[in-house]
C-alpha positions as CSV (number, residue, x, y, z in Angstrom):
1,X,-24.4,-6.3,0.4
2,X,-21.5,-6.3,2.4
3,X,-19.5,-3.2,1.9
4,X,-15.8,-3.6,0.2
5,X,-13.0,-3.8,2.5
6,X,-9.3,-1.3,1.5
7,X,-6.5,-1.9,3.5
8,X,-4.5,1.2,3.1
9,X,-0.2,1.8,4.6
10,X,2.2,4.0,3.7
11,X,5.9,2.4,3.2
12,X,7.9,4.9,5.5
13,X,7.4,5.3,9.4
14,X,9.2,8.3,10.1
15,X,7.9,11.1,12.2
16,X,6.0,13.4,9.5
17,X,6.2,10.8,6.7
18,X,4.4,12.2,3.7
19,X,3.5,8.7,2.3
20,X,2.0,8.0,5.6
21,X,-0.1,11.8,4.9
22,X,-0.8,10.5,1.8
23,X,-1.8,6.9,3.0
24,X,-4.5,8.9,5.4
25,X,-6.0,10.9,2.7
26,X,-6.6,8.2,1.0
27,X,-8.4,6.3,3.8
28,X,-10.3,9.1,4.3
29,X,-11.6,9.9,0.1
30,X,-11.6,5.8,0.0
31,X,-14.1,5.9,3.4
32,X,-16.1,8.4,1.5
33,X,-17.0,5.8,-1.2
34,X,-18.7,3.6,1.7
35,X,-15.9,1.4,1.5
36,X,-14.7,0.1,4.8
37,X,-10.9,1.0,5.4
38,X,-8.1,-0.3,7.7
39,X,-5.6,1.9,7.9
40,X,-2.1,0.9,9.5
41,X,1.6,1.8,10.0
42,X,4.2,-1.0,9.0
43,X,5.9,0.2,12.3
44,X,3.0,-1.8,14.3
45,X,4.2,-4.7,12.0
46,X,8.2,-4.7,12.8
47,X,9.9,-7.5,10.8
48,X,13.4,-9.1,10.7
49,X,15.3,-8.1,7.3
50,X,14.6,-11.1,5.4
51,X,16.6,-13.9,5.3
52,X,16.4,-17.6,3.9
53,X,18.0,-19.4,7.1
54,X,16.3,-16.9,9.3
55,X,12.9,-18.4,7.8
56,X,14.2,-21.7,7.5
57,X,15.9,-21.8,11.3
58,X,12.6,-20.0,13.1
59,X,9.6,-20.0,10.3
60,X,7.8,-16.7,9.3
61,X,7.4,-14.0,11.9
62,X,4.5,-13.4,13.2
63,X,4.1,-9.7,12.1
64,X,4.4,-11.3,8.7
65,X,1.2,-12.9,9.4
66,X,-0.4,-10.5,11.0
67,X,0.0,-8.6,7.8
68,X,-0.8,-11.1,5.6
69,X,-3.7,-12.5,7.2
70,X,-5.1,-8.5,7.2
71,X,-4.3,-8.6,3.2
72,X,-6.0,-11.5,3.2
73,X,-9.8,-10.1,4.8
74,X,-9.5,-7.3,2.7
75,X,-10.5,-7.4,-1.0
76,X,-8.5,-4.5,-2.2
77,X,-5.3,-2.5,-0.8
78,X,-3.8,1.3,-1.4
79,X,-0.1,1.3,-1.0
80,X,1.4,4.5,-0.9
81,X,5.2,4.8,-1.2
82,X,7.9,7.3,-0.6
83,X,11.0,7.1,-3.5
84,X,14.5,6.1,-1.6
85,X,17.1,6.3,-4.7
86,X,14.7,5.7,-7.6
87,X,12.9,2.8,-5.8
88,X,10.7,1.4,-2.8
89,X,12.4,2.0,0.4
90,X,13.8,-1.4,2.2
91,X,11.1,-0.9,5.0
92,X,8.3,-1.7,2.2
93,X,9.9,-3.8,0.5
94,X,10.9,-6.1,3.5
95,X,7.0,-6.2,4.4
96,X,5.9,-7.3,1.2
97,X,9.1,-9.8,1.1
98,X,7.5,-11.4,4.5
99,X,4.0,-11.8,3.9
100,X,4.3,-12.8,0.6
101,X,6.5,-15.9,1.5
102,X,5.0,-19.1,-0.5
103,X,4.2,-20.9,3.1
104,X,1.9,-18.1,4.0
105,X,0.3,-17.6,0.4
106,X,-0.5,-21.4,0.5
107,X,-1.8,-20.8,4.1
108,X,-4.1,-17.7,3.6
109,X,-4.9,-17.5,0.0
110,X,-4.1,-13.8,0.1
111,X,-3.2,-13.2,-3.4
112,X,-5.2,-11.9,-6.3
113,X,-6.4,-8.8,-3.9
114,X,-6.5,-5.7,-6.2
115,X,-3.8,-3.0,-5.2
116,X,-3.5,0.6,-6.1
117,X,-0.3,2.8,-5.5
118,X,0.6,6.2,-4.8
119,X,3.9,8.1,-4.1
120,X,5.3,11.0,-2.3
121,X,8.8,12.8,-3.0
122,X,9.8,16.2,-2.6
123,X,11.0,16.5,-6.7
124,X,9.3,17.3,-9.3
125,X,8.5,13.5,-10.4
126,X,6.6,12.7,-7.2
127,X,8.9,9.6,-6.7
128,X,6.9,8.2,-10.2
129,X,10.5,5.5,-10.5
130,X,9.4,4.1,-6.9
131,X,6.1,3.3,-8.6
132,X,7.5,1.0,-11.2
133,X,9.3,-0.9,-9.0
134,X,6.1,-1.0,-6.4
135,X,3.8,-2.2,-9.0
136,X,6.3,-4.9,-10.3
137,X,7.2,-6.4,-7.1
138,X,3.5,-6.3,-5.7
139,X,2.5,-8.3,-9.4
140,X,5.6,-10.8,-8.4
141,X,4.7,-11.0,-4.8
142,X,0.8,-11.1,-4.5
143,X,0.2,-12.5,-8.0
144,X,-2.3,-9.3,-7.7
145,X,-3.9,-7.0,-10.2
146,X,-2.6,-3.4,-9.6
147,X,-5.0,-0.9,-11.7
148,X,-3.5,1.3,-14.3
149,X,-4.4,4.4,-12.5
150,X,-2.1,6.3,-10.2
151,X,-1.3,8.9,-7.9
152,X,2.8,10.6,-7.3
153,X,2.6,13.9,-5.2
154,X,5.7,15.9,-6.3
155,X,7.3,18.8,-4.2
156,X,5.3,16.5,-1.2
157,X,7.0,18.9,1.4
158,X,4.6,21.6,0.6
159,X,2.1,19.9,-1.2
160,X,-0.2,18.9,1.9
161,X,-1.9,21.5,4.2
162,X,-2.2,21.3,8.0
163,X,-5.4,19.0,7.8
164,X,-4.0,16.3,5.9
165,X,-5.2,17.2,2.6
166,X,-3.6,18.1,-0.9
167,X,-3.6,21.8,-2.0
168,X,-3.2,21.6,-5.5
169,X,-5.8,20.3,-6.8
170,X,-4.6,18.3,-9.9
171,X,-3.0,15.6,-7.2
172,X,-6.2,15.5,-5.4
173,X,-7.9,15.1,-8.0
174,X,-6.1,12.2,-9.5
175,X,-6.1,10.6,-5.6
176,X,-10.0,10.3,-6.2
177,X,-10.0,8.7,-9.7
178,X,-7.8,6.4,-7.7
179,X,-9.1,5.9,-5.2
180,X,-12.8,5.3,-6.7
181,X,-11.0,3.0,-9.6
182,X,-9.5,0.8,-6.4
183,X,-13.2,0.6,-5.0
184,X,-15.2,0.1,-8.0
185,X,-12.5,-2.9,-9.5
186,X,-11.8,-4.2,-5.9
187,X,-15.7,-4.8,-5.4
188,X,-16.0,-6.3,-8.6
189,X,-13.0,-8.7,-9.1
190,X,-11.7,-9.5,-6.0
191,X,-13.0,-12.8,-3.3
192,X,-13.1,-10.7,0.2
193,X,-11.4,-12.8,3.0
């Protein structure tokens, strides 16, 4: 049996982004299940804001593909999310604006993939608002199943050691539940590409 496939990105690409730290932990604890994980940075994927004419004029990007047509061989996908004023930041939500354009779902059959979500903010709610907002626009977009369980890493400045990896461990530990939920529900429910 094939093993399951987790696409995993962090919304933010700024030097020393903590939801791209947090994006890499999980590749690595979701790699530990024996699942095999892609792990990328939206800043390989550059994208146009979005724009009606702009589709209409010159079609869909082909970063927008790219990404899509990666969501699409993959039967699960960790999204982990840094909080810009109570929501997703604009770079995320741009991606997921792109490659979830009706054209392209018809074209790659990429919804229905299982998601799971994580955020990062240096507060004391671990940017838990962004969360809301990431797991309704990822049901609107991708029509997908995001599971119940997930991860927000509060006071995120300090919260990750020089390897990469959590040092408290109630955050870590929730990042595995996660991370072994998205395996176990991605393997069961979800058509790989």
């Amino acid at each position: 049996m094939a093993a399951t496939r987790i696409l995993v990105f962090g919304g933010s690409t700024r030097t020393g982004s903590l939801s791209a730290r947090l994006a890499a932990l999980a590749a690595k604890e979701i790699g530990l299940l024996g699942a095999e994980v892609t792990l990328i940075s939206l800043g390989d994927y550059p994208l146009p804001i979005y724009n009606g004419d702009l589709e209409k004029d010159e079609g869909i990007p082909e970063n927008a593909r790219k990404l899509a047509r990666l969501i699409q061989t993959h039967q699960g996908v960790f999204i982990a999310t840094p909080e810009y004023n109570h929501s997703l930041p604009p770079l995320l939500k741009n991606a997921i604006d792109w490659s979830s354009r009706p054209k392209l779902t018809a074209e790659l059959h990429h919804r229905g993939r299982v998601y799971a979500i994580g955020s990062t903010s240096d507060g004391m709610i671990g940017g838990a608002r962004a969360l809301i907002d990431l797991r309704k626009v990822i049901a609107t977009a991708y029509g997908a199943l995001t599971i119940a369980e997930q991860v927000s890493v509060s006071q995120a400045k300090t919260a990750f050691d020089d390897h990469g990896s959590l040092t408290q461990e109630a955050p870590l530990t929730l990042l595995r539940t996660v991370c072994a939920r998205l395996v176990e529900v991605a393997a069961r429910f979800a058509e790989p590409g």
